[in-house]
C-alpha positions in Angstrom: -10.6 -15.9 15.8 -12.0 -12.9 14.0 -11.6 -12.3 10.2 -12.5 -8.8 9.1 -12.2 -8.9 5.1 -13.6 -7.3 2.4 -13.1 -10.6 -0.2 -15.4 -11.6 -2.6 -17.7 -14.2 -0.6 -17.9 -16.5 -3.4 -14.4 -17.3 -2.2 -14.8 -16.1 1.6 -15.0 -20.2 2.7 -12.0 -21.2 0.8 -10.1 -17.7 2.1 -11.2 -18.6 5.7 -9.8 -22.1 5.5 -7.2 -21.3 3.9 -5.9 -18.1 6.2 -6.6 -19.7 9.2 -4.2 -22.8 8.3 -1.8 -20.3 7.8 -2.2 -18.7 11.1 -1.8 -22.0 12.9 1.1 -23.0 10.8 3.1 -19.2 11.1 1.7 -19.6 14.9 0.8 -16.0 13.7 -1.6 -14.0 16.0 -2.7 -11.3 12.6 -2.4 -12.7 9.1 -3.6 -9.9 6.7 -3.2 -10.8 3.1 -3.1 -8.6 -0.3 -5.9 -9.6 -2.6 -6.6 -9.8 -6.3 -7.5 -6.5 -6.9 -10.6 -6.7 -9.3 -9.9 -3.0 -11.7 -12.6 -2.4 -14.1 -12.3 0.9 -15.2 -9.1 3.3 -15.6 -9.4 5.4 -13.1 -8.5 1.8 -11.1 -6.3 0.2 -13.3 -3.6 3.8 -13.0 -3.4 3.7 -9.4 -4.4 0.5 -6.9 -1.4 -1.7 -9.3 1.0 1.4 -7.6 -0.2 -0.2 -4.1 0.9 -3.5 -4.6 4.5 -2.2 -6.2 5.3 0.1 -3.4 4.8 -3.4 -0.6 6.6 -5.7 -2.4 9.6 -2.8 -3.1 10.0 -0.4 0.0 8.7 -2.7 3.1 10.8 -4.9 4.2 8.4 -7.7 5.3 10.8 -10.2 6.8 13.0 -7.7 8.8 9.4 -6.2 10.1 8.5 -9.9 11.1 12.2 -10.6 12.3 12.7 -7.6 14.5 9.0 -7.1 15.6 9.5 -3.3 13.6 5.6 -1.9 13.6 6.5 1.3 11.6 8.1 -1.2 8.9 4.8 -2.9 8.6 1.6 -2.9 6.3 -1.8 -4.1 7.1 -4.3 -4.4 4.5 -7.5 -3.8 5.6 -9.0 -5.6 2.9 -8.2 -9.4 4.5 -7.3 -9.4 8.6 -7.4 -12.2 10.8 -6.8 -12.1 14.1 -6.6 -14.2 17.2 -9.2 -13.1 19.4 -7.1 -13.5 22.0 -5.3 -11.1 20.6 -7.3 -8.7 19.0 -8.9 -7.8 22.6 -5.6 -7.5 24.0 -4.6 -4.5 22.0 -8.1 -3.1 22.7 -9.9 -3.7 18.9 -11.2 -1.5 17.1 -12.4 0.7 20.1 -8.2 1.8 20.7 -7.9 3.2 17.1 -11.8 3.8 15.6 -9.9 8.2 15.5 -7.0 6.8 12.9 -7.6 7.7 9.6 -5.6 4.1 8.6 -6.9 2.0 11.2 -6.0 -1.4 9.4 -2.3 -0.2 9.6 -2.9 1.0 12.9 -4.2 -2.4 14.2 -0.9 -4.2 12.9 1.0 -1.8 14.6 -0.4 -2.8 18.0 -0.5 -6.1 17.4 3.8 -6.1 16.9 4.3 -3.1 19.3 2.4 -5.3 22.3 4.9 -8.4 21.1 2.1 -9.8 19.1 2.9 -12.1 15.9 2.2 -10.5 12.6 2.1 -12.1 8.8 1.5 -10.1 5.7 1.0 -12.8 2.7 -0.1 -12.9 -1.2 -3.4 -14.1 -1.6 -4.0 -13.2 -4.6 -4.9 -16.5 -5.8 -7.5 -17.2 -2.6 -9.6 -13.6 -2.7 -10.4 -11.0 -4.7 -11.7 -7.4 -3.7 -12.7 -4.2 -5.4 -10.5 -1.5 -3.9 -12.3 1.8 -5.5 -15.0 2.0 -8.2 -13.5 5.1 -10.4 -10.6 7.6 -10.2 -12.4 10.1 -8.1 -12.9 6.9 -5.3 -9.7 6.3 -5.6 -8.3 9.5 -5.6 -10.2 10.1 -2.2 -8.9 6.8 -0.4 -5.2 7.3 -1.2 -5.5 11.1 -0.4 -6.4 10.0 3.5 -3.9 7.1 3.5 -0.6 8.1 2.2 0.8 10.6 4.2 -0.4 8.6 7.2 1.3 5.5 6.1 4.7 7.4 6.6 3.1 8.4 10.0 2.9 11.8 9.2 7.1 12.3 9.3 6.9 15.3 6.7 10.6 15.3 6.1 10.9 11.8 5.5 7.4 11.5 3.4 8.9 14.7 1.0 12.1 12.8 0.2 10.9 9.5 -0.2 8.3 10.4 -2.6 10.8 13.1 -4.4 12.9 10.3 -5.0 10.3 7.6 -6.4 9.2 10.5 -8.8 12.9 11.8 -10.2 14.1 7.8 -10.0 11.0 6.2 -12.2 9.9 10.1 -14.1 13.2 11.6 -15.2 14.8 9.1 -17.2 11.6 8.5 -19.0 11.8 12.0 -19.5 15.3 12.1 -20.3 14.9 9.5 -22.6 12.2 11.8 -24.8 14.2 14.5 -24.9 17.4 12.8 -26.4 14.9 12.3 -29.6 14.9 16.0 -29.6 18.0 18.0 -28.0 21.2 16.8 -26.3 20.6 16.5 -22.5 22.0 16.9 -19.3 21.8 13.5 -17.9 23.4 10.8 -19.4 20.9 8.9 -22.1 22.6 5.2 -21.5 21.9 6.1 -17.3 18.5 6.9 -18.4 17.7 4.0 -20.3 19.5 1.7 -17.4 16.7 3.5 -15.0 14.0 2.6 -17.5 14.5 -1.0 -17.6 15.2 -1.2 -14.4 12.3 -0.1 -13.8 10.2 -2.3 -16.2 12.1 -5.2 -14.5 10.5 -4.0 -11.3 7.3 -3.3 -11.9 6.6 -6.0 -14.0 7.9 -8.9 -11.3 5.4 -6.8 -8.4 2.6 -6.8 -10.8 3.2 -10.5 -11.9 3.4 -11.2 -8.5 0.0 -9.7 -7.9 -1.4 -11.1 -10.9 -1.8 -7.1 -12.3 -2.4 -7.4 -16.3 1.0 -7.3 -17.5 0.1 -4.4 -20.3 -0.6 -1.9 -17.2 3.3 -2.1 -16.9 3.9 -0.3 -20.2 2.0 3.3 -18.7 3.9 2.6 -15.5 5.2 6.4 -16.0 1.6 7.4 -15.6 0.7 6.0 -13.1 3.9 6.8 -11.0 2.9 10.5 -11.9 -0.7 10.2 -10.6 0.6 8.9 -7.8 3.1 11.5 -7.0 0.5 14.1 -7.7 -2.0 12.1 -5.2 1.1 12.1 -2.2 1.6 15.7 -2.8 -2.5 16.1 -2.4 -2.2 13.9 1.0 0.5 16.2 2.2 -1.4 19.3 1.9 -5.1 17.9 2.6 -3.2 16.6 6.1 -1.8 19.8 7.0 -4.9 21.3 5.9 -7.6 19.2 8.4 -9.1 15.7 7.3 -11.6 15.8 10.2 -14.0 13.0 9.0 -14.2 10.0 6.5 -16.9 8.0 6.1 -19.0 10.2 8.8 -16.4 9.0 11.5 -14.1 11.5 13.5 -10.7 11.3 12.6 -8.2 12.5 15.7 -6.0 15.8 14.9 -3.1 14.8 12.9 0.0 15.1 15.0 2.8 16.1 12.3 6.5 14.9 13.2 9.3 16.7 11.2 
């Protein structure tokens, strides 16, 4: 077996033990698991909670594990195990070290070469650091997000124009009924709202994200927005490193 994982090694032992029972129990050959993401400053704490939100609500993990769907799928590269057996079958690290999001990349070709796959919460087992600041952050999602969609402009453009009018516009709406008659229906808007509370708070409960982060949820949906549209344009514009590694060309799909 290999584990690749970025976890806090004061918990590493327990994680280890712990991921590979699960491995032998799913009969899995990749378990990757979403940590508890440490956030210290703000710059942290109004974008990684996004991350967990957007798994748990727009991938559909047990039709991906069902179907054997790699496109459906997310990898964090933060906590991977893998069979060996496995992980040299679909060549390692050596078959995608040009992909900008290699960890996704890897669970791709694990399910694509009819490989077992298991995303799982470990938020109570590890705990990482995603990003230091903002401008860390800012930099990491600005590579990743297009290329999670893989690079499908069309369908990356309306997806992300609907997260922002579905969680923005009624909060919007909402402020402006204190003001001037609007367009949109208030009681709609204040449906959306809690909705939307109701959502985001159950993802960040889930992943053990301070409850009082939910309350500047329309923030951080804005920043993120802002940060897709920056992945868009840096992509079409030439990533062509990260980390002083080549990244391959970027092969836009429409």
């Amino acid at each position: 077996m290999i584990l690749f994982t970025d976890a806090d090694t004061r918990h590493e032992t327990n994680a280890l033990r712990d991921s590979v029972s699960a491995l032998i129990a799913q009969n899995a050959d990749l378990v990757t698991a979403f940590p508890y993401q440490e956030m210290l400053t703000w710059g942290e704490k109004l974008t990684v909670p996004i991350l967990g939100f957007g798994i748990l609500c727009f991938f559909p993990i047990l039709l991906t594990e069902k179907l054997r769907l790699p496109a459906l799928s997310v990898t964090i590269g933060q906590f991977m195990l893998f069979r060996r057996s496995a992980f040299d079958a679909i060549g390692g690290y050596e078959a995608i070290r040009n992909y900008s999001v290699d960890d996704i990349r890897l669970g791709h070709n694990i399910i694509a070469h009819g490989f077992r796959w298991k995303l799982m919460n470990g938020t109570h087992h590890i705990a990482c650091r995603m990003y230091h600041n903002f401008s860390e952050a800012l930099d990491g999602f600005t590579k990743n997000l297009f290329a999670v969609f893989n690079h499908h402009i069309l369908l990356y453009c309306i997806g992300w124009f609907w997260i922002a009018f579905s969680f923005l516009v009624p909060i919007l709406v909402l402020f402006k009924s204190f003001f001037v008659s609007t367009w949109f229906p208030v009681s709609i808007a204040l449906v959306a709202v809690i909705e939307a509370v109701i959502m985001i708070g159950i993802a960040y409960h889930r992943f053990r994200t301070p409850a009082y982060l939910v309350l500047i949820y329309p923030l951080s949906v804005f920043i993120f927005a802002w940060i897709a549209f920056r992945s868009l344009i840096h992509s079409l514009t030439g990533y062509r490193t990260w980390k002083g590694r080549d990244i391959a060309p970027t092969m836009f799909k429409w």
